[in-house]
Structures are given as C-alpha cells and as structure tokens.
Legacy VTK file of the C-alpha trace (Angstrom):
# vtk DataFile Version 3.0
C-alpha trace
ASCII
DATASET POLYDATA
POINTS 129 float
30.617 28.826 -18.687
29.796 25.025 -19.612
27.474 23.313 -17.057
27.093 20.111 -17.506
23.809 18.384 -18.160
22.995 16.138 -14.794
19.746 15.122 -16.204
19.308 14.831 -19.793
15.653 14.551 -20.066
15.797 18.507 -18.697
17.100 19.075 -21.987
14.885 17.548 -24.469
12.311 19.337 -26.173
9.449 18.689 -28.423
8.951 15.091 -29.543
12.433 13.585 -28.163
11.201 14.409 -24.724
7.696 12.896 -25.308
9.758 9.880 -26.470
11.852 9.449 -24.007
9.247 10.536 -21.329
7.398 7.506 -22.506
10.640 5.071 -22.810
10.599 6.358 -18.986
7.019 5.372 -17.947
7.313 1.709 -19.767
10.460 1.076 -17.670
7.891 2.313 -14.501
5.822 -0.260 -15.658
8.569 -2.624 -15.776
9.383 -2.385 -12.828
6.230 -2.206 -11.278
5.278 -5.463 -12.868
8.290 -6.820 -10.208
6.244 -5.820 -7.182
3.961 -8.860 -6.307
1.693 -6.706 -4.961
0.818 -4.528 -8.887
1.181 -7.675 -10.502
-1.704 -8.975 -8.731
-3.515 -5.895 -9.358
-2.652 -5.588 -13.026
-4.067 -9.080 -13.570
-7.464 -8.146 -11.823
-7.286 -5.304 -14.026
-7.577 -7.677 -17.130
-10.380 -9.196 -16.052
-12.620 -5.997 -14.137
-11.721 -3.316 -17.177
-13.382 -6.170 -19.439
-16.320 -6.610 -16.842
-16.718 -2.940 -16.213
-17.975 -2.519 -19.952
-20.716 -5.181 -19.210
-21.327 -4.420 -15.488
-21.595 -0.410 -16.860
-24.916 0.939 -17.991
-23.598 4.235 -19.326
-20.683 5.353 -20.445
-20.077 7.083 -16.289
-20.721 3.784 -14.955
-18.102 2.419 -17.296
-15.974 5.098 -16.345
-16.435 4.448 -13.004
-15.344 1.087 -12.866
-12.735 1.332 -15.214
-11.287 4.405 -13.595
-11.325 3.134 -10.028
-8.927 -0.150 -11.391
-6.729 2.136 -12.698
-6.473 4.565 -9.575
-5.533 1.529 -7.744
-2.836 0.843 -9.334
-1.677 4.377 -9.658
-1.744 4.635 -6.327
0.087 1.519 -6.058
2.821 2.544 -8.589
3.105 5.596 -6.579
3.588 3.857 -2.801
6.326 1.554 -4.731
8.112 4.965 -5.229
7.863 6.174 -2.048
9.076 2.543 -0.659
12.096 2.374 -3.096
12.912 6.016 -2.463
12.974 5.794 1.693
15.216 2.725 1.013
17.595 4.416 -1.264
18.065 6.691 1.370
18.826 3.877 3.869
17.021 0.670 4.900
17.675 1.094 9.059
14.863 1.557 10.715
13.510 5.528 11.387
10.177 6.445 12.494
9.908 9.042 9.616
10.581 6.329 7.205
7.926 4.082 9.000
5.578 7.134 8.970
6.192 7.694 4.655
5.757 4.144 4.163
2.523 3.605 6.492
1.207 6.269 4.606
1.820 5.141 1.556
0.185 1.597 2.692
-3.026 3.539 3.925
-3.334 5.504 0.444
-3.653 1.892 -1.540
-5.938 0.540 1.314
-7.822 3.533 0.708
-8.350 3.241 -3.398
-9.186 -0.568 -2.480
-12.394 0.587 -0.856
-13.026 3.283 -3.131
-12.801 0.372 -5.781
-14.566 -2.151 -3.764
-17.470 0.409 -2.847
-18.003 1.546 -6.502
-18.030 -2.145 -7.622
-20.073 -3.335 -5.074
-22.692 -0.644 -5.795
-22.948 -1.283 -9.598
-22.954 -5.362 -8.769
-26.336 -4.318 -6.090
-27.318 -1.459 -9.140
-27.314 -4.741 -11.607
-28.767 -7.142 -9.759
-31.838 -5.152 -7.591
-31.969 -2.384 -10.462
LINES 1 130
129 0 1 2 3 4 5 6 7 8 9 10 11 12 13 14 15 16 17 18 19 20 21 22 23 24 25 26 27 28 29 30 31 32 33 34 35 36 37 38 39 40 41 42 43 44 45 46 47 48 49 50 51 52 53 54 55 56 57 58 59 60 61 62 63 64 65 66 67 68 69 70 71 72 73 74 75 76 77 78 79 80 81 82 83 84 85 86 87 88 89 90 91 92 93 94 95 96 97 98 99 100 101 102 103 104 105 106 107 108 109 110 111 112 113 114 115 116 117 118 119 120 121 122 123 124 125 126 127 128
C-alpha cells in the first residue's frame, strides 16, 4: 500500500525536522511582523527587554520583565492564528466565530495587564525601594 505523504514535516526526523521546524517558526514570525498590532509590540520589545536588564535587580526580576514582553507577544502570535484560521474557514459573520475571536482579543488584553502590572511594580520597587 503507498499512502501518500499529506504533510511532509510528519515525516522528518532528527535534525531535518528541527530545521525545517525552525524554517517554519521564522516564516510565523514573518508573518506576524504583517500584523500592525505584533509589530507594535515587537518594537516595544526592543526597547523594555533592554530596560528590563536595568529596571531588574536580580536575575527573577529580569526574568520577570523580560518574560512578560515575550508572553505578550506569544499570546499575540497565537490570537493571529486563531483570527486567520476562523477566516480560512469563512469570513461571514457567526457567533462562534465572534466568540473564538473575542476570546482571543481578551487573552492579549489579559498578558497586557499581566505586563503592565509586573512593570509597574518593579518601576514603584525602583523608585520607593
């Protein structure tokens, strides 16, 4: 029996997949960088991963700061997906698709406090500390 392949990448092992795993998440990147929305966040990024090793005391401060940049735009990257997936599937309005995206809206608003609140906190820490 010869099944064909529908998804190469299920096929590599070893080294080729890491490889191509990665070619995979630099095209995510890519394409994130499209979305106004990560952009903006990818520049703040360049200037509060920076700021975080200043702002930081110790290394979990650091950590901290650093880490809650990043999970914003994780999270970001991630609501993209779930955007661009409900619209592959069709772009007419359904309350299930509202209800995925609105979600996915609420998760970033979320890990924008989280940032905001850990910031803020080392920023008081720094300055009444």
């Amino acid at each position: 029996m010869n099944e064909e392949v529908v998804n190469p990448q299920k096929a590599r092992k070893g080294l080729s997949r890491i490889f191509h795993a990665g070619g995979y998440s630099l095209a995510g990147l890519k394409a994130g960088w499209g979305e106004t929305a990560f952009r903006q966040e990818a520049i703040f990024a360049i200037f509060l991963i920076p700021a975080a090793f200043w702002l930081g005391q110790t290394w979990v401060e650091v950590t901290l700061l650093c880490g809650s940049v990043i999970f914003v735009m994780v999270v970001e990257l991630l609501n993209t997906g779930i955007e661009t997936a409900i619209d592959r599937i069709g772009t007419e309005w359904h309350a299930l698709s509202k209800r995925a995206k609105d979600m996915g809206s609420a998760a970033v608003l979320l890990s924008l406090l989280l940032c905001l609140g850990i910031w803020l906190t080392a920023i008081w820490k720094a300055l009444h500390g």
